[in-house]
C-alpha positions, 0 to 999 in steps of 0.5 A: 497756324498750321497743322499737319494730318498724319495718317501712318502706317495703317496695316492688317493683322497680318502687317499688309499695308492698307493704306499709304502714309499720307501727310497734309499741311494747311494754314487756318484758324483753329476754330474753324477747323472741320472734324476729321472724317475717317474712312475705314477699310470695309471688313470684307477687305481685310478679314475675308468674312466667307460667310455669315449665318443666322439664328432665331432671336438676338444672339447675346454670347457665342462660345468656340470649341474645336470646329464648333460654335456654340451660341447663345440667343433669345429664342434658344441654343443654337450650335454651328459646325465652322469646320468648313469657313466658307459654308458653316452648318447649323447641326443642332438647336435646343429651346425650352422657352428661356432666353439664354444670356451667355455660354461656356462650354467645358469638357462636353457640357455647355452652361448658359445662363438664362431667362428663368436660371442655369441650364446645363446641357451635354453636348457630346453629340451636336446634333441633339444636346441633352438639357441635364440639369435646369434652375428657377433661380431668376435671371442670370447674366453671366457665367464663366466657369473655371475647374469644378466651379461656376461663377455667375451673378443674376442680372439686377442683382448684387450678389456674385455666386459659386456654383458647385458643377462637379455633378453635371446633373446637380449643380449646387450653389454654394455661396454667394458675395455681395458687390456693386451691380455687375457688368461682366465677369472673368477669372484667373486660377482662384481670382475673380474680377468683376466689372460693376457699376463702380469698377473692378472688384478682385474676389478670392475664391480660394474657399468657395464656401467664404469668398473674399473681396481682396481689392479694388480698381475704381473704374465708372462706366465699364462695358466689359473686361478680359484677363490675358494671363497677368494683364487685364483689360478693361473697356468703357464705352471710348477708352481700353485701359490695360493693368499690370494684376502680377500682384491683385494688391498692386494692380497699375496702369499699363496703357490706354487707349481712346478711340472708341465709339460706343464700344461694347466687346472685347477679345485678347488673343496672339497678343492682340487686342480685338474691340467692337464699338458702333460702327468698327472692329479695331484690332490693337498690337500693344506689343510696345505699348507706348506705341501700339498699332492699330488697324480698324474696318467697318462692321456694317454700322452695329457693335457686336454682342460678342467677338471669339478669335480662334483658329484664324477666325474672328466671330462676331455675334452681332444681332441676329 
């Protein structure tokens, strides 16, 4: 039989082609075919990456305001001024002794989860964050927060819960919803998507005192998710399944996408899609999303904690 290898029309983000269009045509038996081994540009090739920084411990989940990076890892709060690219600044740190899980930085304070519960710190001034407001509420994993509300869910545990942050100093929990063990969270106005162990739970949370599921997706293996205004993406660990969630009660099947080797993160931003997997960031154009482009480069071999694109930056948490 004979079989033809395509490789087409592989270009950056800013539509610099990378490579040339080769085809190759040969005769063989199909059994006999060998796996194809693709090289990817190196990312220093197409992004630039002027500089890398390191922080004590893991980093778990970064956050971006403005000129800062806000990160959060397993030997304490870290934050970075990336004002200048080429020659970012650690300007202030913070550790009580927890672990910190994820971030979300909003109107001069910064909410992390952590090791022991929530912290809550004013980061007004970068240089010396104040912790203002600490829980012992066990492990959380997670926390997004959207208005006067946090949502959070403590790792292990099934329980999603709304928090109360219009007093900075006092956070107050006000109710909680059980779900499937959780993976990630995200939200839109008074929906909230969780990504469990079964798939895609949508929670309305219009009465925080009485949150209610509404629907759901069936999804196994999630690793993270991401709404862009009426589209959510999901990721497993090999396929990006994108959905239409205009009506929660509706939620269809836009696209997918599979070729990913043990992704764990992804990021929506300027209508382009950016997922890390083990050995690749591959940033995805879904403008015509029965065709979308692709344009993939090495990431040193690891998958990223986290990816934030701000500004023209891409930042990847990766390890330490």
């Amino acid at each position: 039989s004979e079989y033809v290898i395509s490789i087409q029309d592989i270009r950056d983000t800013a539509g610099n082609l990378l490579q040339s269009a080769i085809v190759s045509n040969f005769t063989t038996i199909a059994g006999d075919v060998a796996p194809v081994v693709i090289e990817y540009p190196k990312f220093d090739e197409i992004f630039d990456p002027t500089a890398h920084f390191t922080t004590l411990g893991t980093i778990y989940d970064i956050d971006v305001i403005g000129n800062y990076v806000y990160i959060a890892t397993s030997r304490g709060f870290y934050i970075a001024d990336i004002s200048v690219a080429n020659s970012p600044v650690m300007v202030g740190a913070y550790n009580n002794g927890n672990a910190l899980y994820s971030v979300d930085v909003i109107n001069g304070y910064a909410y992390l989860a952590t090791g022991a519960g929530l912290d809550v710190y004013d980061v007004s001034d970068v240089v010396t964050p104040q912790l203002v407001a600490s829980t012992n509420t066990g492990r959380i994993a997670d926390v997004i927060v959207v208005g006067n509300y946090l949502y959070t869910y403590a790792a292990s545990i099934v329980f999603v819960h709304i928090i109360d942050i219009s007093v900075h100093g006092n956070p107050v929990d006000l109710a909680c919803i059980t779900t499937d063990a959780m993976k990630r969270l995200t939200a839109r106005g008074n929906q909230l998507f969780v990504a469990d162990l079964s798939g895609v739970k949508v929670i309305d949370v219009s009465n925080p005192f009485a949150p209610v599921i509404v629907n759901s997706y069936p999804l196994a293996g999630l690793k993270d998710i991401f709404i862009d205004n009426n589209v959510l993406y999901l990721l497993t660990t090999n396929t990006l399944h994108i959905l239409d969630v205009i009506d929660v009660m509706n939620m269809t099947e836009l696209a997918t996408y599979s070729t990913f080797n043990l992704a764990s993160k992804l990021h929506v931003a300027d209508s382009l899609t950016y997922v890390s997997d083990r050995a690749k960031l591959s940033v995805i154009d879904f403008s015509d999303r029965f065709n979308p482009t692709i344009s993939c480069v090495s990431v040193d071999g690891s998958s990223s904690n986290n990816i934030v694109v701000t500004a023209a930056k891409v930042l990847l948490g990766v390890g330490s």
